[in-house]
N, C-alpha and C positions, 0 to 999 in steps of 0.2 A: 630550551627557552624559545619562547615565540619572538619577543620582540623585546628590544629595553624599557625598562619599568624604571620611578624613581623612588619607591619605596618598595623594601621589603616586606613577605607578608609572611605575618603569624595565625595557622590555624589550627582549631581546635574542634575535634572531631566526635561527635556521640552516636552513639547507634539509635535508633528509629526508638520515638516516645518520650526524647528530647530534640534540640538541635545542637546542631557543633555552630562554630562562630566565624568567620575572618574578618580582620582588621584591613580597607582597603584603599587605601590614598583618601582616607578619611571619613569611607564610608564604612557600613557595617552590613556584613553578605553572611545570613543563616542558609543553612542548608541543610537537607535530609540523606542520612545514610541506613542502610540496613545489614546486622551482622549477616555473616558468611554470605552476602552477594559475591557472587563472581566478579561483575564485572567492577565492582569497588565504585560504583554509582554513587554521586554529587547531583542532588536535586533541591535548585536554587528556588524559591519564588520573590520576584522582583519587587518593591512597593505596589506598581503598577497591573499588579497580577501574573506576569510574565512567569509561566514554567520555564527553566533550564535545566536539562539530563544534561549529566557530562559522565564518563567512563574513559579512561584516557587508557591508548594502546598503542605503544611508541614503534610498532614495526616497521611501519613505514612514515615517512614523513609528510604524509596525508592526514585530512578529518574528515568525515563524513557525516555532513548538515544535513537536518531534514527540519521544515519549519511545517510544523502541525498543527492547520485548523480545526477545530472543534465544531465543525460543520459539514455537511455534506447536500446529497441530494433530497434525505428525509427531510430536509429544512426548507425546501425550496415553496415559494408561496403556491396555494394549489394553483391560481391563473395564468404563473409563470412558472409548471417544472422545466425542469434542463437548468434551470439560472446557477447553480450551482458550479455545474461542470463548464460553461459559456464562461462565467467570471474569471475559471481559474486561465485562462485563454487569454482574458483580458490582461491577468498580472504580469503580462510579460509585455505592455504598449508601452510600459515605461511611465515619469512622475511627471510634475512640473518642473524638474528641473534636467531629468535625461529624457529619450525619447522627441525631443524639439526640437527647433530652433530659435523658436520665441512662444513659448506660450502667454503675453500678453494678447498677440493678435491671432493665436491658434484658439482662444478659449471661448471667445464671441460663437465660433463658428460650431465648436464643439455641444456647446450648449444651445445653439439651433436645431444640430440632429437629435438632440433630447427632445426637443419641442416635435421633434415634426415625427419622428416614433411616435410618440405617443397620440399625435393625431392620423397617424397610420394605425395604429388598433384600434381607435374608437372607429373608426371608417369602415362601413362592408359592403357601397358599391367599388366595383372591381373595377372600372374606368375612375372613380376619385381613387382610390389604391393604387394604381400603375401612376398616376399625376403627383402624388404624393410622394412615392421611391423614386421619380426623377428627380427633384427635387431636392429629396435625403442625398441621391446620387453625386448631383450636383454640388453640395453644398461641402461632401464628405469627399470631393477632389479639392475643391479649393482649402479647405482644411489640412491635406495633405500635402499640400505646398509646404508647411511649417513641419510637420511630423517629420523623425526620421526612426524607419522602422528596423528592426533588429539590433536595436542598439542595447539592450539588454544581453543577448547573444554575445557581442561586441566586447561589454562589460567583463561578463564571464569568461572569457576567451584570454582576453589580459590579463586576469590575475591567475590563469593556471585552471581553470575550474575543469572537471570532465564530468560527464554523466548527467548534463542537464535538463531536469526535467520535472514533472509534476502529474496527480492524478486524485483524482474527486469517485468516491464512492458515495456510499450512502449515509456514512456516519462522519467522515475527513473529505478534506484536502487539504493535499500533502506536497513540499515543494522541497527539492532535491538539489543539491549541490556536492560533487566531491572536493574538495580545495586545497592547494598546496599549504603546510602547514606557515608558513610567513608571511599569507595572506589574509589573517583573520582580519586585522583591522579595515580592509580593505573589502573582503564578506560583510561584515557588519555594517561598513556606511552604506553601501547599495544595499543589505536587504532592510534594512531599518529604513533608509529613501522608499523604495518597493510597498515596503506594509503599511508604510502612516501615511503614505501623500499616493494613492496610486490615481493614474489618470486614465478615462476611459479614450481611447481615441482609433482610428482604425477599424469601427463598431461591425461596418456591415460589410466590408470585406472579410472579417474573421466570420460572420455569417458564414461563409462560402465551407469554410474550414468543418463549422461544425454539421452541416449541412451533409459534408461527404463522410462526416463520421457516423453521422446516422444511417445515411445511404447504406453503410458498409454493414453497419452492428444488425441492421434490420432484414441482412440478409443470412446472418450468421444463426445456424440452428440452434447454438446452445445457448442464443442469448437469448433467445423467442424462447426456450423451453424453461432456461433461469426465470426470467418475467412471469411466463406461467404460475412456475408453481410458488412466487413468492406472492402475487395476485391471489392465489388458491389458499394459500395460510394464512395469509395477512389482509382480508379485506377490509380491515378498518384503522390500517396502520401506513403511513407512507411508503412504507417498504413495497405494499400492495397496490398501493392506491396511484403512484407517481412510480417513474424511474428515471436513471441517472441521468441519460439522453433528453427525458423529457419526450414530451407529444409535438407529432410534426405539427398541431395546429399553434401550439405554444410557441416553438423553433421559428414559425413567418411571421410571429406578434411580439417581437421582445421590447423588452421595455427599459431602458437604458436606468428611467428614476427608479426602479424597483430594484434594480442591480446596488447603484448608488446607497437603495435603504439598507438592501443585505449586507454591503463591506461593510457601513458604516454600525450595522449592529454584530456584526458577526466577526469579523477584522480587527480584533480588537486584542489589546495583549492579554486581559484578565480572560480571555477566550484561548490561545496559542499558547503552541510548547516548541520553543528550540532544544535536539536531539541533538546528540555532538558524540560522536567516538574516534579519536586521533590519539595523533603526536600533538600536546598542547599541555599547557600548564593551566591546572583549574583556577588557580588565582587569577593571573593574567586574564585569562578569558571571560570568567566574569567581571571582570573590570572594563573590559572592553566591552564587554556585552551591556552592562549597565551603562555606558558613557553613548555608546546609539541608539538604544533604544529603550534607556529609562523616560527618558522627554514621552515618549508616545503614549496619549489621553488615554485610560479605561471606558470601557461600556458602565457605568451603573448598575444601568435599570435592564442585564441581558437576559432576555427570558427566560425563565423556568423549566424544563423539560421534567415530564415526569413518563416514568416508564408506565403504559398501557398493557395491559396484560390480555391475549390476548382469546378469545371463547373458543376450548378446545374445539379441535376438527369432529366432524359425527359423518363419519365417511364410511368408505371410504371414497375420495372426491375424484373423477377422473372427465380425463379432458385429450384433445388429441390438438396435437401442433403438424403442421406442415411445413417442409422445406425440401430440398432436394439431395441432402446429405444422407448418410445411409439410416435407417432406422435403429431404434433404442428406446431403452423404456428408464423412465424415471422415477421417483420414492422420494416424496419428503416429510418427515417431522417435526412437529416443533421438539427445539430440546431448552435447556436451562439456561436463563440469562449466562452472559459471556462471562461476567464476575462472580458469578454465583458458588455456594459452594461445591456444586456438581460438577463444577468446571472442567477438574481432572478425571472424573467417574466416566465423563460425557468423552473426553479423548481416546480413554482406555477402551470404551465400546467400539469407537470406531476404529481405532487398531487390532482389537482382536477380529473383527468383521474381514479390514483390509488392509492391507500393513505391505502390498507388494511382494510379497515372501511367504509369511506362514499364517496368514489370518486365515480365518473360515470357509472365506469366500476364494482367496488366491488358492486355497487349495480343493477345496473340495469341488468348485464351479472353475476356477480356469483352469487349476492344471491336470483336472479329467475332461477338459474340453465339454464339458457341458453347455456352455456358452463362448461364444465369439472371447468376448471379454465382459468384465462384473470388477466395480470396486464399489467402494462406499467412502466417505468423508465426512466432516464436523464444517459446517457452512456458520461463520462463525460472524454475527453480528452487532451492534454497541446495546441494541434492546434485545433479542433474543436471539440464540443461535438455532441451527435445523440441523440434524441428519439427512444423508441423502444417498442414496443408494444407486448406481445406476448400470444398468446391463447391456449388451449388445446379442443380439442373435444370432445364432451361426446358420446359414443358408437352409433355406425353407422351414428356419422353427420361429413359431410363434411368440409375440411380446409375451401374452399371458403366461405362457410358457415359463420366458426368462424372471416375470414376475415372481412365479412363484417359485422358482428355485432360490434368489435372493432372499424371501419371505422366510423361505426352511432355513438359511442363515442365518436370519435372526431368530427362530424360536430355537436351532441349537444353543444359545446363548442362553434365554431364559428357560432351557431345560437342563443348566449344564453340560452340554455335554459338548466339551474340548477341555484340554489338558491345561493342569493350574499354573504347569511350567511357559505357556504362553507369557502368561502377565507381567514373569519376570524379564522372557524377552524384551516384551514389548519396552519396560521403561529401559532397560539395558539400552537398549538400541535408541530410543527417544533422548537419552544419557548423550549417547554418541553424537548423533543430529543436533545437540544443541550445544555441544563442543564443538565443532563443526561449524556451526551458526557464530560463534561466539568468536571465530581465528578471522573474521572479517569483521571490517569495520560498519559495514550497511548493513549486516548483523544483527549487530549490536545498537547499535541507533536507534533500526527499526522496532527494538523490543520494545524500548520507550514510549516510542509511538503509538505503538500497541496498547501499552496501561495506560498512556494520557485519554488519548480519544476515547477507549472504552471503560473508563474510569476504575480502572483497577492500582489497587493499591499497590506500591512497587515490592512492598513486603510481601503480598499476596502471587504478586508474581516472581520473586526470587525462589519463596516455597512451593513451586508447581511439580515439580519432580519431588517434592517429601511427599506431596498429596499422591501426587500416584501411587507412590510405594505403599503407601497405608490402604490400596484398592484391595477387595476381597473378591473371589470367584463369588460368594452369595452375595456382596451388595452390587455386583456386577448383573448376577440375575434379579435381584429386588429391584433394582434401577432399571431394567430394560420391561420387565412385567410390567413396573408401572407407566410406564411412558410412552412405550413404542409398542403398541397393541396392533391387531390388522385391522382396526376399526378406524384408527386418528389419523388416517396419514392422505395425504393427495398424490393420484399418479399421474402421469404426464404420459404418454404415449405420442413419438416423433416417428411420425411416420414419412413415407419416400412419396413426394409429388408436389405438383406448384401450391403455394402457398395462395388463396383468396384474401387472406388481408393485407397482403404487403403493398404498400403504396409509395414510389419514390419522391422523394422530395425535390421540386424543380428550380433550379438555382436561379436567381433573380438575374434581368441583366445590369452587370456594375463596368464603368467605365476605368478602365488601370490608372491607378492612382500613379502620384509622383512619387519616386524611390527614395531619392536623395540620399545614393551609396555615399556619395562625396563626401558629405556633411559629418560632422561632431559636435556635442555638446558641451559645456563647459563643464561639466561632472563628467566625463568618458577623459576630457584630457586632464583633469586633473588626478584620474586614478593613473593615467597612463606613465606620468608625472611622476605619481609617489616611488619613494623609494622603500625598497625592502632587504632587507637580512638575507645574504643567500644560503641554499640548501646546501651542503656539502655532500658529495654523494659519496656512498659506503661501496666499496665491492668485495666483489667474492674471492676469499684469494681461497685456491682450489687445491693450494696444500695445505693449509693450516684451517680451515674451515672446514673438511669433512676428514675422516676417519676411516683409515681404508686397511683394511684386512681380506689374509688369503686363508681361505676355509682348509681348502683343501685344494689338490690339481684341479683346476679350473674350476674352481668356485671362489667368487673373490663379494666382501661384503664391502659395500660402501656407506658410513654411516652418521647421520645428522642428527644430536639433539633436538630435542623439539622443549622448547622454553615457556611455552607459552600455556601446555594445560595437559593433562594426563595421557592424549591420544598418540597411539604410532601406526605408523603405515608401513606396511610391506608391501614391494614391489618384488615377485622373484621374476627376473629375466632370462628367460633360453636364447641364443642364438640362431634361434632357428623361427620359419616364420612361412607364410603363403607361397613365397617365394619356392620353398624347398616341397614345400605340399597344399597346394590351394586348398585340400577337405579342412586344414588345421582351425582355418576363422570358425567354421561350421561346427568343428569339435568344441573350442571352446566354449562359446555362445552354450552348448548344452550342456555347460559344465553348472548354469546357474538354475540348469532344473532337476539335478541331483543331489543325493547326500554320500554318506559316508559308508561304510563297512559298519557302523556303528550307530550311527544318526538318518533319520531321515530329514526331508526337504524343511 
């Protein structure tokens, strides 16, 4: 139990195409389950629109939150990309009621650097601009007389949180909590505070922050060659058209009111999903969950999105990027929306291609050295996902070169020719990885996350592994014939030398704001305040918890149930090590590029 309750609760459970029901201090909480889910998944929707996953996993006395906007950088207005990933920046300045000291006389001043941003972008003499940011300067020191900043940190910190943190793609942003499990009441007031009342403050100081985040990404080769070729597929789709960072011209012109339009359309509960997998009682929890964050107002009127489809590649498209990392060549295709029924078809290609171990490419290009290095992947997105192929050279061989050996990769596939005993590895081992996936909590959470944002049905995603199973070697080759042809696809060529477009972005001068370590707010000590249920901790007692057997003269087995899902692990241990023969590390290591007396690699 998380915390004391005053009523017991009765619930009643149906599988997916009904709902089950609970009865809850008066209120009445429907929720959606699906047969043979693993994770025994509870998927609540609130009056208010509000998704809740829950899957409860008692190992440890943790849960792991992830609260998922249904927004990302695709969304960002074209005038102001980056506002996406800027905002999620902001979510940590704290509300009207943390984060201050008085926001009666913090919010005048607040609401002047609104003003005077905005008369900072309509402005393009560069002498009114530099007059204008002293000003913003100015106005955003005396402002911070009343702020107190890291007090969200602070927050966290007191009720036990670890792992704080948050991240804005193209399709989410996604804000992260791990939290001791006696603290839920305590998670919910702060994030319910956080999501319905957030306050912008601190505006052009976190400037600085994302300023250096760009400096960095914009020197980073894979992220120039990423942009590329999502520019090269998608020129008429946000994914193409913006990116996450946003334009340095964008990045010197934000705009505080158009931030404010975004949360206030996008921030919204019939838009989010709280992910939740712990130690927790699903009763309790939605109870609590409903009691902070039922009050918070829906969007209506939130906009429509409709997937664009988008006018095959007539390629193929090539382009050459610059940086000073070592050279490599790149491949992408479009492949099948993320939900679609191809979904699983679309995985199995890219494991039989690279799978690290025995796909097409791991063996017949790395591990006859034909290339430096070569994998391929599923670049998986909310509107459509790519294939992506990418090679390295091994000294003095050509891109084109390494192009076309990955190419003879893929027409082995739609020529058949690899063994059908693949496919069964493939999900065998995909089996493994998502047992695997599933013995953690962030895991498990994260899968949620995964079906809300890219609007996959949770039913659709508990059956991903039957779909695989049902793949054929021919619909494998019918599926790559028709999609992945050498005609549709755009190549990226990263070649070695200074980059002509890179431009640093140069950081404004801002005057150090006031700190005010000292200070607290009257919501920091009132959580400080609360009182909570302690954890009892469990230990290991080292006789009666493991199982120890002697084989034989000097072999002794030490041995743990594993309670949680079909997987074991073997460990065999020698006594013997570097120490007694430094070649031994060098032996092993080439133990993972052989096979058997019987099997090969």
């Amino acid at each position: 139990m998380i915390m004391s309750v005053l009523h017991k609760f009765k619930a009643i459970v149906l599988t997916i195409g009904a709902l089950g029901a609970i009865l809850s201090c008066g209120h009445r909480y429907t929720y959606e389950t699906v047969e043979g889910d693993p994770l025994n998944a509870r998927i609540y929707t609130l009056e208010n629109g509000l998704k809740v996953y829950m899957t409860v996993n008692k190992e440890t006395p943790r849960i792991q939150t992830y609260v998922a906007v249904r927004v990302g950088a695709k969304d960002d207005p074209a005038e102001t990309t980056g506002l996406a990933h800027y905002f999620e920046h902001l979510m940590f300045k704290g509300t009207s009621t943390f984060g201050t000291q008085n926001y009666e006389l913090e919010k005048p001043l607040l609401d002047r650097i609104e003003e005077l941003f905005e008369e900072y972008r309509e402005t393009t003499d560069e002498t009114q601009r530099k007059d204008i940011y002293r000003r913003i300067d100015s106005v955003s020191l005396e402002a911070s007389k009343y702020a107190i900043p890291n007090e969200y940190d602070k927050l966290m910190s007191a009720i036990g949180a670890i792992g704080t943190n948050a991240g804005t793609s193209y399709d989410q942003t996604v804000y992260i909590e791990d939290i001791p499990s006696n603290q839920v009441r305590n998670w919910a007031k702060i994030q319910a505070e956080r999501f319905s009342d957030n306050v912008i403050r601190g505006f052009h100081t976190e400037l600085e922050t994302v300023y250096e985040e760009s400096n960095m990404y914009s020197t980073m080769d894979s992220e120039k060659v990423l942009e590329k070729m999502l520019e090269a597929l998608f020129p008429s789709h946000p994914y193409g058209t913006q990116t996450v960072l946003g334009t340095q011209e964008h990045l010197k012109n934000p705009s505080i009111t158009n931030i404010k339009n975004y949360y206030k359309t996008y921030y919204v509960p019939n838009n989010v999903a709280i992910c939740l997998s712990g130690d927790f009682d699903p009763n309790e929890m939605i109870s609590v969950i409903d009691e902070y964050f039922g009050s918070w107002k829906p969007n209506p009127d939130m906009p429509e999105r409709t997937l664009t489809q988008e006018d095959p590649i007539k390629g193929p498209l090539s382009y050459d990027v610059w940086g000073l990392e070592s050279e490599y060549v790149t491949m992408g295709w479009h492949g099948p929306h993320v939900a679609s029924d191809d979904d699983a078809l679309f995985t199995v290609l890219g494991q039989v291609l690279s799978n690290g171990t025995a796909g097409i490419m791991d063996l017949d290009l790395n591990q006859q050295q034909k290339v430096l290095q070569s994998m391929a992947f599923s670049y998986m997105l909310a509107d459509r996902s790519l294939l992506i192929m990418q090679g390295n050279p091994k000294q003095g061989q050509k891109l084109e070169e390494v192009k076309d050996l990955m190419l003879g990769s893929l027409d082995k596939i739609k020529q058949g020719d690899f063994d059908e005993s693949l496919l069964t590895a493939i999900i065998n081992n995909y089996k493994l990885s998502m047992m695997r996936r599933l013995e953690s909590n962030r895991g498990r959470a994260n899968m949620f996350v995964s079906a809300f944002t890219n609007n996959i049905p949770w039913e659709q995603q508990t059956q991903f592994i039957e779909r695989m199973e049902s793949v054929t070697k021919e619909d494998l080759m019918a599926f790559t014939n028709e999609h992945f042809r050498d005609d549709n696809f755009a190549i990226i060529y990263k070649k070695q030398g200074p980059d002509p477009t890179y431009k640093k972005i140069d950081k404004p001068d801002i005057t150090p704001i006031h700190m005010n370590r000292d200070s607290t707010s009257a919501f920091l000590k009132e959580v400080l305040a609360s009182k909570v249920r302690p954890i009892k901790p469990v230990f290991v007692d080292f006789n009666k918890d493991f199982k120890k057997l002697k084989l034989s003269e000097g072999a002794h087995l030490v041995y743990v149930p594993n309670t949680l899902n079909d997987m074991f692990t073997l460990s065999i241990v020698f006594d013997v090590g570097s120490v007694h023969d430094n070649a031994l590390p060098v032996a092993f290591d080439y133990l993972n590029y052989l096979g058997t007396s019987e099997k090969s690699a």
